[in-house]
C-alpha positions as CSV (number, residue, x, y, z in Angstrom):
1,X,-6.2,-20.7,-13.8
2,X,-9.1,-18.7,-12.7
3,X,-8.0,-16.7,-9.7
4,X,-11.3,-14.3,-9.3
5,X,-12.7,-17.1,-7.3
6,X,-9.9,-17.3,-4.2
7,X,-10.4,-13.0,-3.8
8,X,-12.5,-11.8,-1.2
9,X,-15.7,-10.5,-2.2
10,X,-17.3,-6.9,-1.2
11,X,-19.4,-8.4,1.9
12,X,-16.5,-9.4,3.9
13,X,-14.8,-5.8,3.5
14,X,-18.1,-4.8,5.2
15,X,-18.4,-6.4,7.6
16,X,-14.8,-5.7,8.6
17,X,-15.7,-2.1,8.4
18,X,-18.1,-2.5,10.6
19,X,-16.3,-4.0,13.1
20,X,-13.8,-1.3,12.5
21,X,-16.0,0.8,13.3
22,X,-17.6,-0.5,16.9
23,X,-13.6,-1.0,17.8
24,X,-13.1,2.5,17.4
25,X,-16.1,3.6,19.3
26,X,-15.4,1.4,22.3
27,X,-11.8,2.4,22.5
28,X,-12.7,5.7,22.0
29,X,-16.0,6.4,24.8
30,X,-15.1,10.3,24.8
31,X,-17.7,10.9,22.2
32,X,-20.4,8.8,20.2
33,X,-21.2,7.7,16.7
34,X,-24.0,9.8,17.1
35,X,-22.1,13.4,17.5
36,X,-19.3,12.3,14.9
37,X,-22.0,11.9,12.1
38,X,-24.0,15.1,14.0
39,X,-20.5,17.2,13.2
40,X,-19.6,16.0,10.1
41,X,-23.1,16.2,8.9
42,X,-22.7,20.1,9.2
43,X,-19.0,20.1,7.7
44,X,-20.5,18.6,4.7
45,X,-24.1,19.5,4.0
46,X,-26.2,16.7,4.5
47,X,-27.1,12.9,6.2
48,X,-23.9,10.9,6.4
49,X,-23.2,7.4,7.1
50,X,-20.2,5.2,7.1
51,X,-17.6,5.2,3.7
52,X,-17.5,1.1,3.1
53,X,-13.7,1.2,3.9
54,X,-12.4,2.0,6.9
55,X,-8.8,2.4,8.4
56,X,-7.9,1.3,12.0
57,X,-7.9,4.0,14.3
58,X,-10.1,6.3,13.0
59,X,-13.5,6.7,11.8
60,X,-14.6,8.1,8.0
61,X,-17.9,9.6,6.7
62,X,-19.3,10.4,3.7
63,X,-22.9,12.7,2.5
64,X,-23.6,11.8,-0.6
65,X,-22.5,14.7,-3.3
66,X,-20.1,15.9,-1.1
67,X,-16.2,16.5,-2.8
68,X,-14.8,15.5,0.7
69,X,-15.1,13.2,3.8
70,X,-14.7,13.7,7.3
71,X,-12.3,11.5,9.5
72,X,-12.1,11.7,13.0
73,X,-8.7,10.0,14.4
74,X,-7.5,9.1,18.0
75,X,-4.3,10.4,17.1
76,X,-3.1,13.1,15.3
77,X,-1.8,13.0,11.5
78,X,1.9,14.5,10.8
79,X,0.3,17.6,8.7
80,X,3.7,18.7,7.8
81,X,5.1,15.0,6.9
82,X,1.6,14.8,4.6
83,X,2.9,17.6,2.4
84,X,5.5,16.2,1.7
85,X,3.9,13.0,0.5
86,X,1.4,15.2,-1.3
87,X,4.4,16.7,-3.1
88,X,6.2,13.5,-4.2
89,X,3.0,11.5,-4.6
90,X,0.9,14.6,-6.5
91,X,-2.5,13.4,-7.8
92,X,-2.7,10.0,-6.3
93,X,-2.8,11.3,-2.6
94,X,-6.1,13.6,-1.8
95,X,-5.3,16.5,0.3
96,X,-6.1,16.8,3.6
97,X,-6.8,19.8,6.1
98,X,-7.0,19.6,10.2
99,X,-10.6,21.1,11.1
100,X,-10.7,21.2,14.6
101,X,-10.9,18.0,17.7
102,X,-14.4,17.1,19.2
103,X,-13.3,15.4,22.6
104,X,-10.2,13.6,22.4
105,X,-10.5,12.8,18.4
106,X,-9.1,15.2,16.1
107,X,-11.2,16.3,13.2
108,X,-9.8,16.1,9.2
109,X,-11.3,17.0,5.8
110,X,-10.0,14.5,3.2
111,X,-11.0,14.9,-0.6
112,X,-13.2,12.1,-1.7
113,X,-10.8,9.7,-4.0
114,X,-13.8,8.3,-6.4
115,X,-13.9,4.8,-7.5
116,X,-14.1,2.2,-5.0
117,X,-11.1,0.4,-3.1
118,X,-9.5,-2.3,-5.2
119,X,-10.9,-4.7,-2.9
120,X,-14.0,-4.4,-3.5
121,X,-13.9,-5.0,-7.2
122,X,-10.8,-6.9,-7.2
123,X,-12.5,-10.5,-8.1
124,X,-14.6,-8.6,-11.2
125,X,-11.2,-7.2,-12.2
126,X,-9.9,-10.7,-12.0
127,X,-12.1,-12.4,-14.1
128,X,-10.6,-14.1,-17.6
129,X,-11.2,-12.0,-20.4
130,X,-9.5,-9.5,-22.3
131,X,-11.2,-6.5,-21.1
132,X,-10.5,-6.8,-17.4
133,X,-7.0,-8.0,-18.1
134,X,-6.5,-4.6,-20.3
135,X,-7.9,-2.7,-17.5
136,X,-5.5,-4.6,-14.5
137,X,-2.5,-3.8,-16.7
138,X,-3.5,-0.2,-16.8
139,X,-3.8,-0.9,-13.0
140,X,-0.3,-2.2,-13.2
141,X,0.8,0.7,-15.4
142,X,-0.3,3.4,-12.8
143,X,0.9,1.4,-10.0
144,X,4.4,1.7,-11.5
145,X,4.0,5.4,-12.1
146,X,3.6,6.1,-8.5
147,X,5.9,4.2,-7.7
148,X,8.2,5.8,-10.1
149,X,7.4,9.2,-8.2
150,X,9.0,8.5,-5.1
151,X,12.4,8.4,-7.4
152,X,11.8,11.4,-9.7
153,X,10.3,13.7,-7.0
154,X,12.7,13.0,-3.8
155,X,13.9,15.5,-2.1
156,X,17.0,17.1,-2.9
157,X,18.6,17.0,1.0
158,X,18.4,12.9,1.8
159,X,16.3,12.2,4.4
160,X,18.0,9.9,7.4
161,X,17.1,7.2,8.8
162,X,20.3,6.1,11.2
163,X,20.4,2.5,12.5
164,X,18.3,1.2,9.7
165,X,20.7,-0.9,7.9
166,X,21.8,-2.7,11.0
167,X,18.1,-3.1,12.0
168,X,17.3,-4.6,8.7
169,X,20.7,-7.1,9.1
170,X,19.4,-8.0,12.5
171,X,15.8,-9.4,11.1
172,X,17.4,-11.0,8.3
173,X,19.9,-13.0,10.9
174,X,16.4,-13.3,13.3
175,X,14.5,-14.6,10.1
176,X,17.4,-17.0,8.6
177,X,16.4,-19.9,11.0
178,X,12.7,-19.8,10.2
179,X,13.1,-19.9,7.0
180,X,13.4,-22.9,4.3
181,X,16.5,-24.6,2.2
182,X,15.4,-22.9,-0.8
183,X,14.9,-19.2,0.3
184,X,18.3,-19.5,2.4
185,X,21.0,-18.2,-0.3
186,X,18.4,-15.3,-1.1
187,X,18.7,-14.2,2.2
188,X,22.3,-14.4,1.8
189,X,22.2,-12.3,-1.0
190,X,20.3,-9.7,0.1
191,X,22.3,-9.5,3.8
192,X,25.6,-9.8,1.6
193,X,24.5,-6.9,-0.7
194,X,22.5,-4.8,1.6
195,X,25.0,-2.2,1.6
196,X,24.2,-1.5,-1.9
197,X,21.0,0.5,-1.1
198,X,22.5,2.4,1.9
199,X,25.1,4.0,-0.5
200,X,24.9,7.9,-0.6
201,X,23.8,7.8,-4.1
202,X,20.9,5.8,-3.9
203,X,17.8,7.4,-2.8
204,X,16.3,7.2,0.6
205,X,12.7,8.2,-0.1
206,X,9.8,8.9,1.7
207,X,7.2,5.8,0.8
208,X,3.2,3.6,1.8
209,X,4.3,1.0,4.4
210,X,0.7,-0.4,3.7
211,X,0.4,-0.5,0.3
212,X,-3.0,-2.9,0.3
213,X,-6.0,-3.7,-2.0
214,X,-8.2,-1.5,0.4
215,X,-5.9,1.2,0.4
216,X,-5.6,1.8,-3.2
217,X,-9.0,3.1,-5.4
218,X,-9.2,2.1,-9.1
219,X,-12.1,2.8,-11.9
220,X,-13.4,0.1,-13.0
221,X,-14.2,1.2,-16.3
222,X,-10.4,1.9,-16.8
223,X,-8.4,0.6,-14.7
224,X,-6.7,3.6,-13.7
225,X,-5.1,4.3,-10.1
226,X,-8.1,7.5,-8.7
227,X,-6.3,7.6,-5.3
228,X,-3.8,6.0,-2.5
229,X,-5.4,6.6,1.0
230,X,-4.0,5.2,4.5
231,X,-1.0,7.1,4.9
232,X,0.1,6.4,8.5
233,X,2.3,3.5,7.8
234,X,4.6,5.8,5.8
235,X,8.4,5.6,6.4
236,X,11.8,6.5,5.3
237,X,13.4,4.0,3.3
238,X,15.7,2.6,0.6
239,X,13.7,3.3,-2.5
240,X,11.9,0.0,-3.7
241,X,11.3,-1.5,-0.3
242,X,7.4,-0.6,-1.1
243,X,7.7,-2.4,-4.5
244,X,5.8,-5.5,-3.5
245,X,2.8,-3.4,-3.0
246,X,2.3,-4.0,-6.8
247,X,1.6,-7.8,-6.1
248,X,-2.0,-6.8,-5.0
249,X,-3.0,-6.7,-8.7
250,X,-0.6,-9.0,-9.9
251,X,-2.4,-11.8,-7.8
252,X,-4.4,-13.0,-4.2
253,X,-3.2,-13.8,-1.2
254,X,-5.3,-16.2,0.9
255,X,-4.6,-17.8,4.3
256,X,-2.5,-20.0,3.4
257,X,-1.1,-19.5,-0.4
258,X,-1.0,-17.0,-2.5
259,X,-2.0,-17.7,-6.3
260,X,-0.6,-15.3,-9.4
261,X,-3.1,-14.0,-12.4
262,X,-2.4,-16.3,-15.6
263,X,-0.8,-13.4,-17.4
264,X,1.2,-11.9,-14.1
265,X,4.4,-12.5,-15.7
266,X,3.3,-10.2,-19.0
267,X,2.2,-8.0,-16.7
268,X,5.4,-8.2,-14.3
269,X,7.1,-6.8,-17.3
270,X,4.9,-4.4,-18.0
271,X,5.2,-2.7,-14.5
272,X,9.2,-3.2,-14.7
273,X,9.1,-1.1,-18.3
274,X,6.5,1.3,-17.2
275,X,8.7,2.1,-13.6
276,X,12.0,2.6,-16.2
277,X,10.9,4.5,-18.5
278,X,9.3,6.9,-16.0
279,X,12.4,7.1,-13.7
280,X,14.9,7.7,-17.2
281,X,18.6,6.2,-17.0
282,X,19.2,3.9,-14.4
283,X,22.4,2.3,-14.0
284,X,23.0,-1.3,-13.6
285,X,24.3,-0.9,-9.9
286,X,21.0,1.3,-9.4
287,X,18.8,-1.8,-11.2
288,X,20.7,-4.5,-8.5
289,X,19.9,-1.8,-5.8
290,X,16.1,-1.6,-6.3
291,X,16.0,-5.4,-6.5
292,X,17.6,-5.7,-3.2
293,X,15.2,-3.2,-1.8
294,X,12.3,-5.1,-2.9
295,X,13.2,-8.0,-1.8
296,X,14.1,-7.1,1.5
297,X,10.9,-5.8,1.6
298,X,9.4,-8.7,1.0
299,X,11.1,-9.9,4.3
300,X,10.2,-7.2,6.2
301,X,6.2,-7.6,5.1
302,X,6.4,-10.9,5.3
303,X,8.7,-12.1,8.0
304,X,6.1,-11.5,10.9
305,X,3.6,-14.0,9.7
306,X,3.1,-17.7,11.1
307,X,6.3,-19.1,9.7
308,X,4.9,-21.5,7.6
309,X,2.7,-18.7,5.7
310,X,5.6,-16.6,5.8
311,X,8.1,-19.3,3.7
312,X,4.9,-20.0,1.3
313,X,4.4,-16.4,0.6
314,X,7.8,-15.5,-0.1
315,X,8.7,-18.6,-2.1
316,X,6.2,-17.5,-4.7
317,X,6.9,-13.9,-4.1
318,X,10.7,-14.8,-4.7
319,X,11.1,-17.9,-6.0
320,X,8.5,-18.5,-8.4
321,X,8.7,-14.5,-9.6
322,X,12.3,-15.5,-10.7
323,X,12.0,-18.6,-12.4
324,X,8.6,-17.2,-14.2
């Protein structure tokens, strides 16, 4: 089944940068478009205009040549909470540095992550040949190396995060009734076992909430991972509760189904070797744990949609990823 043809194409990612873009300026009226790209212009050396992805809340510029961009943000980034990312994450998070406010925005310097967001080229990746599929896997491959990471390069003190397991049992017992027949013993499983990633031994890492195809830059040519931007969903979590961010190149989401790449199950495997051999020994127990995580996840992403996208999305998420 050719899937290329249900992802969205470049165009639309404009436009919704653009509208991005006049949202931020009218909730913002402390200082215009005009003296952003004035500013920035000087920071980096030359005529700026727009990067083609933007992140809500802020505003990003690029001048072409230039080895970073300038955001401006309505609210502050966590400077000390980024370094830490930057220290589990490493090479796929650019580094960032706090330049000054102009009005009420405060001013950043990102380094540019080259390659284009993996929505842009997501249907050409997509395509049926053996090329593109070598180059998704390598996607696939780096995906599970970041991933990978957030286990190896945790902290050695545990971050806490009190109250979380009962706030997770709470939307599972919210979710249960909106839910169908065949996702209900899942659910069960997960609430049952949901102690299992709250032990003491098992990591409580430091993780993307929004793990997306515009957040997320590949080379084309490759395949490889350049950078992860849009860092201010990040939370404190179970480790694997992020791990259904790999779906974006394992498949497309539409409004109302989402369809899996012919060889997503090869693939699957592929990320699941990759993210085990990077991590080293991993014990059964620790195996069941990092399921739960991910599919509690999956809940958790998923749970807030229209309930009838939210059972299709997780039956093929769950379901049909099990009985693949």
């Amino acid at each position: 089944m050719d899937v290329a043809k249900y992802a969205v194409g470049p165009e639309s990612y404009d436009n919704l940068s653009r509208h991005q873009v006049s949202e931020f300026f009218s909730a913002n009226t402390s200082c215009t478009l005009e003296q952003c790209n004035d500013l920035a212009a000087k920071l980096l050396g030359g005529p700026v205009s727009a990067t083609p992805i933007q992140e809500g809340g802020s505003y990003t510029v690029e001048a072409e040549g230039a080895i970073q961009v300038v955001q401006f943000r309505s609210r502050p980034l966590d400077i000390a909470q980024f370094e830490q990312i930057q220290q589990i994450y490493r090479n796929f998070v650019p580094r960032c540095q706090y330049h000054d406010t102009l009005a009420s925005l405060h001013v950043y310097l990102w380094d540019r992550v080259p390659e284009p967001a993996f929505c842009r080229i997501r249907r050409h990746m997509f395509k049926l040949n053996i090329g593109m599929e070598e180059r998704l896997e390598q996607a696939v491959e780096d995906c599970a190396k970041f991933f990978a990471l957030g286990w190896t390069n945790r902290p050695a003190s545990q971050p806490q995060a009190p109250g979380l397991q009962d706030q997770y049992a709470a939307i599972l017992d919210k979710l249960s009734p909106t839910l169908p027949q065949s996702l209900q013993s899942t659910l069960a499983k997960v609430n049952k076992n949901l102690h299992l990633i709250f032990r003491p031994d098992f990591p409580m890492v430091l993780q993307p909430s929004d793990l997306y195809e515009m957040n997320v830059h590949v080379n084309e040519s490759t395949g490889h991972i350049t950078g992860i931007m849009d860092w201010r969903g990040d939370f404190v979590a179970p480790f694997g509760l992020s791990l259904g961010g790999a779906e974006i190149f394992l498949g497309v989401r539409t409004s109302t189904e989402w369809f899996f790449h012919p060889s997503h199950v090869e693939m699957r495997q592929h990320f699941w070797s990759t993210l085990y051999s990077e991590i080293g020994e991993v014990s059964d127990l620790d195996k069941q744990s990092i399921e739960i995580a991910r599919v509690m996840g999956l809940f958790l992403r998923h749970s807030f949609e229209q309930t009838n996208k939210s059972a299709v999305y997780l039956e093929r998420l769950i379901l049909d990823v099990e009985h693949a």
